[in-house]
C-alpha positions as CSV (number, residue, x, y, z in Angstrom):
1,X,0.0,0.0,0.0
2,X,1.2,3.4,-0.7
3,X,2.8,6.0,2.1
4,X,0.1,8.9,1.8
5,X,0.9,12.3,3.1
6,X,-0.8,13.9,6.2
7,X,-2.9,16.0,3.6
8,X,-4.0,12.9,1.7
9,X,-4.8,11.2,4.6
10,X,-7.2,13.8,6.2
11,X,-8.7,14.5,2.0
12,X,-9.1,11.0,1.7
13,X,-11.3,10.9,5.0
14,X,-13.2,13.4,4.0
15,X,-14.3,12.6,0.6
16,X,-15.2,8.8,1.8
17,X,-17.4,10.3,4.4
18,X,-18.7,12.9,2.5
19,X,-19.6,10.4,-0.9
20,X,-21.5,7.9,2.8
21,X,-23.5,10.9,3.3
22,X,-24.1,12.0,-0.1
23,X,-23.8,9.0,-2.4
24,X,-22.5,11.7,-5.1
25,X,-19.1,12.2,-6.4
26,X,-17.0,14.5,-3.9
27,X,-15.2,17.5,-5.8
28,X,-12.4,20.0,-4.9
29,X,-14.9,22.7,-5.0
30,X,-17.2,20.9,-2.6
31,X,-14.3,20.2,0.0
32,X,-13.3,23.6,0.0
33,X,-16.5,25.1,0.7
34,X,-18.1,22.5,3.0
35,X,-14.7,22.1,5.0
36,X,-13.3,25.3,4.9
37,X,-9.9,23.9,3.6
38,X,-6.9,25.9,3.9
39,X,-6.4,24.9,0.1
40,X,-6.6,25.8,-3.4
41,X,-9.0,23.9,-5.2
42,X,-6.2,23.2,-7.7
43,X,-3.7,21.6,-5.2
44,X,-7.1,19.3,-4.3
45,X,-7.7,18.3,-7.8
46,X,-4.0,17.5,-7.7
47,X,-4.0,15.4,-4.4
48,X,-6.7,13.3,-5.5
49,X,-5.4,13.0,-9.2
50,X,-2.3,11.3,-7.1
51,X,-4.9,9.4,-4.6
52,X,-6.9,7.7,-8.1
53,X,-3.3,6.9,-9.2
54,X,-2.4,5.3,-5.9
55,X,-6.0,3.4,-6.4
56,X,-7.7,5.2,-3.2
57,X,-10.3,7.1,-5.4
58,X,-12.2,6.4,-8.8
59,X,-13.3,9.3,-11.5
60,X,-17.1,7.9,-12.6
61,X,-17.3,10.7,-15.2
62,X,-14.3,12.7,-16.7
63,X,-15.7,15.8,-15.7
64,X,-17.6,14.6,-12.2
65,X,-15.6,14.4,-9.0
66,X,-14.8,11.5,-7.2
67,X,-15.6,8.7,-5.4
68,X,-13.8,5.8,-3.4
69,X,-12.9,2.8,-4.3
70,X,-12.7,-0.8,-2.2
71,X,-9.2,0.1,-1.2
72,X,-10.3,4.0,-0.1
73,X,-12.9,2.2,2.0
74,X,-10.5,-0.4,3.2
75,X,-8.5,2.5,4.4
76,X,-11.5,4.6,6.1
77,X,-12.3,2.0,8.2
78,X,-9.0,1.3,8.9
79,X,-8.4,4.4,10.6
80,X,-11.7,4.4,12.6
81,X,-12.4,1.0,13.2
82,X,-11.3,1.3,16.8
83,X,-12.6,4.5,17.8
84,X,-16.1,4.3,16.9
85,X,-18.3,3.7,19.5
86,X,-21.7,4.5,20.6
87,X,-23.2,7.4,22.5
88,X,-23.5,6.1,25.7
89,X,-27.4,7.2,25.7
90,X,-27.9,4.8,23.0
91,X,-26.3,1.6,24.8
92,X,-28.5,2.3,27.7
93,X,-31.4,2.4,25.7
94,X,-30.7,-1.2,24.0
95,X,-29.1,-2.3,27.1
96,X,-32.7,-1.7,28.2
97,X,-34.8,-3.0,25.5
98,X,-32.3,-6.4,25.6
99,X,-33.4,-6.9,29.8
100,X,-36.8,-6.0,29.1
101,X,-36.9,-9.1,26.7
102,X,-36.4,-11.5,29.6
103,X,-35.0,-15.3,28.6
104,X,-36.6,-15.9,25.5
105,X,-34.4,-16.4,23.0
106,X,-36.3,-16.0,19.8
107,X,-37.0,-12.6,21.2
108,X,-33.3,-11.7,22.0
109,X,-32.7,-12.5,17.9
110,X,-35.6,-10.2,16.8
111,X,-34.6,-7.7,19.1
112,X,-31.3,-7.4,17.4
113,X,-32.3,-7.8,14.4
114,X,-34.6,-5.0,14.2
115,X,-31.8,-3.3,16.2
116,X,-29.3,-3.8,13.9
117,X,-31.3,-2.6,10.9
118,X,-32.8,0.9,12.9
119,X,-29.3,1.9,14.0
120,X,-27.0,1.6,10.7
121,X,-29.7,1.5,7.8
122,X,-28.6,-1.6,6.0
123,X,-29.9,-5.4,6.3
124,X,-29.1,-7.4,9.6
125,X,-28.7,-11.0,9.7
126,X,-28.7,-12.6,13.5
127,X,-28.2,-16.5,13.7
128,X,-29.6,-18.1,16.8
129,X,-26.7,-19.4,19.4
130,X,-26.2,-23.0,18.7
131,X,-24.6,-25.2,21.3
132,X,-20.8,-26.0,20.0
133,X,-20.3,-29.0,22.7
134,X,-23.2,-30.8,24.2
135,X,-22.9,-31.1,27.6
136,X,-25.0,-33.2,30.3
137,X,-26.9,-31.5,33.0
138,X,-29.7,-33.7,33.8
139,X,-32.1,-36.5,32.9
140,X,-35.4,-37.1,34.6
141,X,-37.4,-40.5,34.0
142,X,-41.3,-40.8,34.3
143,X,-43.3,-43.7,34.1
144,X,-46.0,-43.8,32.1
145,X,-48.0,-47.0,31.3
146,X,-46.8,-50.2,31.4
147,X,-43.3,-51.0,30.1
148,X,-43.1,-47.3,28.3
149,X,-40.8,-44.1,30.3
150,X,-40.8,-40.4,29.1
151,X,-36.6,-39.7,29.0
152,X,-36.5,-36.1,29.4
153,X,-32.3,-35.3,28.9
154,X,-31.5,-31.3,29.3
155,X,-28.4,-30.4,28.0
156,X,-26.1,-26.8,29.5
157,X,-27.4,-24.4,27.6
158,X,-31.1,-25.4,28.1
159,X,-31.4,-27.5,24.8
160,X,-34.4,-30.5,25.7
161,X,-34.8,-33.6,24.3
162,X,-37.6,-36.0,25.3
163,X,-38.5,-39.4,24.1
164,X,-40.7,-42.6,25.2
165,X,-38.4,-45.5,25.8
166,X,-40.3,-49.3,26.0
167,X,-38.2,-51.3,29.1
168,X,-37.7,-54.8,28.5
169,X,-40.4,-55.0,31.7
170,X,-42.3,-52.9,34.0
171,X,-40.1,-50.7,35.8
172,X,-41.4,-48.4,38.8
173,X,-41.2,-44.9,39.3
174,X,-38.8,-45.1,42.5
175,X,-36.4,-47.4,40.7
176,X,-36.6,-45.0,37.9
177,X,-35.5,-41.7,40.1
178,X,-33.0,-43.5,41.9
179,X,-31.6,-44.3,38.5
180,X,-31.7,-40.9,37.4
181,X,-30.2,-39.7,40.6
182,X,-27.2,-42.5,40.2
183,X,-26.4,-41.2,36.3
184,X,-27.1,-37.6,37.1
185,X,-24.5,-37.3,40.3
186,X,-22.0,-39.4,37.7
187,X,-22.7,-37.7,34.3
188,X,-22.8,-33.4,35.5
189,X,-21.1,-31.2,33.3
190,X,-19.5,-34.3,31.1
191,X,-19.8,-34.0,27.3
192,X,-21.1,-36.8,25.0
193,X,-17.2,-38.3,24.5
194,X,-16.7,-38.3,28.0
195,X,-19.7,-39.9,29.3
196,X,-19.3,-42.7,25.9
197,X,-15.6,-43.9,27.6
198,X,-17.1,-44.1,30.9
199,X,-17.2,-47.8,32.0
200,X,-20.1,-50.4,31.6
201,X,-22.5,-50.0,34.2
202,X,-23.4,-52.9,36.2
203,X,-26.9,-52.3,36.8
204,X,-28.6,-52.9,33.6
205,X,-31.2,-50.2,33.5
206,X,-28.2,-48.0,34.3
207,X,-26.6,-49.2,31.1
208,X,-29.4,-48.8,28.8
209,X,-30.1,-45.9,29.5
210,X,-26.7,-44.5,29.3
211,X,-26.5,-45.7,25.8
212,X,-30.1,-44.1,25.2
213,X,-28.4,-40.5,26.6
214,X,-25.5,-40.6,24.4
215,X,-27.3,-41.8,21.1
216,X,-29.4,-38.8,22.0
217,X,-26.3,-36.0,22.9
218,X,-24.8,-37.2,19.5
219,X,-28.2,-36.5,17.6
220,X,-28.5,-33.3,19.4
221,X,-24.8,-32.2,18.6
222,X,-25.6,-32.9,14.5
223,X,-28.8,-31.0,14.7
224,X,-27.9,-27.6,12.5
225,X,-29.2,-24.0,14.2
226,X,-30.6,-22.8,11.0
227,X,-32.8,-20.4,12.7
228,X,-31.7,-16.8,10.9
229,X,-33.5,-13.7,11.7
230,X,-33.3,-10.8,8.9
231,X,-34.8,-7.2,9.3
232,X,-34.5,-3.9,7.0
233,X,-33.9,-5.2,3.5
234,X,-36.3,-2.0,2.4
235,X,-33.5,0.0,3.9
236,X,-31.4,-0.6,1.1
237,X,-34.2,-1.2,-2.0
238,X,-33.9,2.3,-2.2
239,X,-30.0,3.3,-2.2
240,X,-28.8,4.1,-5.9
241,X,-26.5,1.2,-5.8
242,X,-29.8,-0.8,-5.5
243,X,-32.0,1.0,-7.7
244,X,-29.2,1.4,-10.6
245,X,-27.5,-2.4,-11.2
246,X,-28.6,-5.5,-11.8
247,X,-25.7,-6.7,-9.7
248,X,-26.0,-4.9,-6.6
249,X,-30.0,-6.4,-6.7
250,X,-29.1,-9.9,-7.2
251,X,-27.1,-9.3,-4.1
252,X,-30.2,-9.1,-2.2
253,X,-31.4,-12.7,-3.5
254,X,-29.2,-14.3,-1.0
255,X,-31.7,-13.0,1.3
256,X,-34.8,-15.0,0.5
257,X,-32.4,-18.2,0.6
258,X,-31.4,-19.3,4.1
259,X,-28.9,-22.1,3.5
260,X,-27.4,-19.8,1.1
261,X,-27.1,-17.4,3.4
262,X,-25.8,-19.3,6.4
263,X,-23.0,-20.7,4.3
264,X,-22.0,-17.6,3.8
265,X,-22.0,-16.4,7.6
266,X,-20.6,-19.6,8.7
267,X,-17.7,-19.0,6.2
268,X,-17.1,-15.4,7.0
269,X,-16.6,-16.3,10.9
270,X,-14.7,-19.7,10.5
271,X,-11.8,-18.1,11.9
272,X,-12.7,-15.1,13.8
273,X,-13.1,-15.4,17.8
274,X,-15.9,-14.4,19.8
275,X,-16.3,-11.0,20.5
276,X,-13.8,-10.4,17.0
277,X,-15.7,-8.1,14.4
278,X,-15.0,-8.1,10.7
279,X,-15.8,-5.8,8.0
280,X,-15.7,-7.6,4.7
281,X,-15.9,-4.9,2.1
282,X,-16.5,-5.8,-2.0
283,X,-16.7,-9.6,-0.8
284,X,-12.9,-9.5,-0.5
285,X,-12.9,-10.8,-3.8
286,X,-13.7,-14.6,-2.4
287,X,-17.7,-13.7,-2.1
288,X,-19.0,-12.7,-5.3
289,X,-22.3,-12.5,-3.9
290,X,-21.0,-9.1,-2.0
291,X,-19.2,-7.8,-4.7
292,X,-21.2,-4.3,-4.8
293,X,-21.7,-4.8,-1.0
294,X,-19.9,-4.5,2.5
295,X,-20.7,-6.5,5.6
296,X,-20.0,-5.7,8.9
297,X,-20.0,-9.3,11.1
298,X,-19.5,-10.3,14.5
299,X,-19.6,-13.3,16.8
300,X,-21.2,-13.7,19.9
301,X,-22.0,-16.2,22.8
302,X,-19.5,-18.3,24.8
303,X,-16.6,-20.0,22.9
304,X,-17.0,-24.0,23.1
305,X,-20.0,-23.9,24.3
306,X,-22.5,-21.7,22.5
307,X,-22.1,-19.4,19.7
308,X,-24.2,-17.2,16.8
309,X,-23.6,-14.5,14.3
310,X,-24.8,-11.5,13.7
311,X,-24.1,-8.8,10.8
312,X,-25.0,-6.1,9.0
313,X,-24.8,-6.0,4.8
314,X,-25.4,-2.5,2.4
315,X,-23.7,-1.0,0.0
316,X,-19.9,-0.2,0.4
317,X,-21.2,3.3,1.1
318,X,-22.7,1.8,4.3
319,X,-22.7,4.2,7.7
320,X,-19.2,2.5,8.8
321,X,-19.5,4.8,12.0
322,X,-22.5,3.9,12.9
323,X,-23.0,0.2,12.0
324,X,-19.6,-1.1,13.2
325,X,-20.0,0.5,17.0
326,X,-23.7,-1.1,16.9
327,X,-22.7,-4.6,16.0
328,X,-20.0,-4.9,18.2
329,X,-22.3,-3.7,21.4
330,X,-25.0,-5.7,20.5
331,X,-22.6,-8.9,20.2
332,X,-21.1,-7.6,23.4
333,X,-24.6,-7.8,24.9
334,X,-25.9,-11.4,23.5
335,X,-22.3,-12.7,24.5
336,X,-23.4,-11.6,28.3
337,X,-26.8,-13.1,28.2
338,X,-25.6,-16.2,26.8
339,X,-23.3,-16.7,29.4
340,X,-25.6,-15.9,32.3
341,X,-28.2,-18.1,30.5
342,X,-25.7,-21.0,31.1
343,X,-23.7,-20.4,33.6
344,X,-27.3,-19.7,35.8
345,X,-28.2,-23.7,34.5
């Protein structure tokens, strides 16, 4: 990447927020008047002549001003990635409207989503947490009729699975607690591989019911969270990247297909860390379904045990300032409720 100068830096800024605000080309004239530069419009139309060479800035028209490219967006976000944050009046507000939801889940994910989409104008895309490792917190048996139990197996986290088992023969309701008292004392807190090692039990109802557990933790641990909550798409069906190409429209397809979109989420977070934010900006050139969009995209939850995604996609002219502070609070936030959710199990 090329050195800029001091001067280039600060014109570079200016015309990349100006252009977010605008969505017109930025000109020397404009920049002199709106910022009351210290500058001849001449040496500006010089400095960005060298910032188009250096590939910071593109000329639409020959005679129209101009406007940034990927890497002149690469570089504003750069430079104010870690200082945006938000007003404190607006994190006690969401802060507010998150506690207010109380431990419903779904809730939490339209909350943000509809969050997400108010606060930086674009599309938000929130995944439900999904449980990375299973883990064992209780199982309760209840007779029913005749040979036939109701296993009712609740993983950390709060994930339920329930099932009617036949027994070889009758079985009553004490022997049944006392077996679920044995396995619970001996299986807290273990995960699915742990509790599988664990030596055959002697007691044969003990035994069967073990295997029954961990058939059911494995089915539990290849179950797919495909829950994906979306909000605000009208936000950006009427920016003039949306309204003028075919391309920037087809963008909004992936939209109305979930696994499609998933795949994508699931690939931009493979490597970054809870609580990590990432602004993907002209799909990096590896998505081509973001090509004439940016996305801003965060992890959230509790790392090995529970985890989801959340984002927010619009044009690369997106409200950087805004929509990067937002996501990371609001992943901040779900991260925290998440863990008291599990930790409170």
């Amino acid at each position: 990447m090329n050195d800029l100068t001091e001067r280039q830096k600060t014109l570079l800024l200016l015309i990349v927020r100006d252009h977010i605000e605008s969505a017109e080309p930025i000109g020397s004239k404009r920049l002199v008047e709106d910022y009351r530069l210290k500058l001849s419009p001449a040496t500006i139309r010089n400095e960005m002549a060298a910032l188009t060479e250096m590939g910071y800035l593109r000329q639409p028209h020959t005679s129209a001003g101009r406007v940034p490219t990927e890497q002149g967006y690469r570089y504003f976000v750069s430079q104010m990635i870690d200082q945006a944050v938000l007003p404190e009046a607006m994190q006690r507000t969401i802060s507010h409207q998150f506690h207010q939801s109380g431990s419903d889940v779904s809730q939490w994910m339209t909350l943000a989503a509809s969050i997400l989409a108010h606060q930086s104008q674009g599309i938000s895309v929130v995944t439900a947490p999904h449980i990375e490792q299973i883990k064992f917190k209780h199982v309760e048996l209840i007779s029913t009729q005749g040979r036939q139990v109701l296993m009712v197996l609740v993983m950390v986290g709060g994930e339920v699975s329930q099932q009617i088992l036949t027994l070889a023969e009758p079985v009553s309701q004490e022997r049944l607690s006392q077996t679920a008292s044995r396995l619970n004392e001996l299986f807290a807190g273990l995960n699915v591989d742990a509790i599988a090692s664990l030596p055959t039990r002697p007691d044969a109802l003990d035994q069967d019911i073990l295997t029954l557990i961990v058939q059911d933790m494995r089915l539990s641990a290849e179950r797919v969270s495909g829950e994906i909550y979306t909000d605000g798409l009208s936000n950006v069906l009427t920016e003039p990247e949306f309204i003028e190409t075919e391309e920037a429209r087809r963008a909004l397809k992936i939209f109305g297909e979930p696994s499609t979109l998933k795949d994508l989420l699931d690939r931009t977070v493979t490597e970054g860390n809870v609580g990590g934010l990432q602004v993907l900006i002209g799909g990096e050139g590896v998505w081509e379904e973001l090509r004439q969009c940016s996305m801003v995209v965060a992890r959230y939850g509790v790392p090995g045990l529970a985890t989801g995604t959340l984002g927010v996609v619009g044009p690369m002219r997106m409200a950087y300032a805004r929509a990067i502070p937002t996501v990371r609070f609001v992943a901040g936030l779900l991260s925290d409720m998440v863990n008291n959710t599990i930790t409170a199990e």
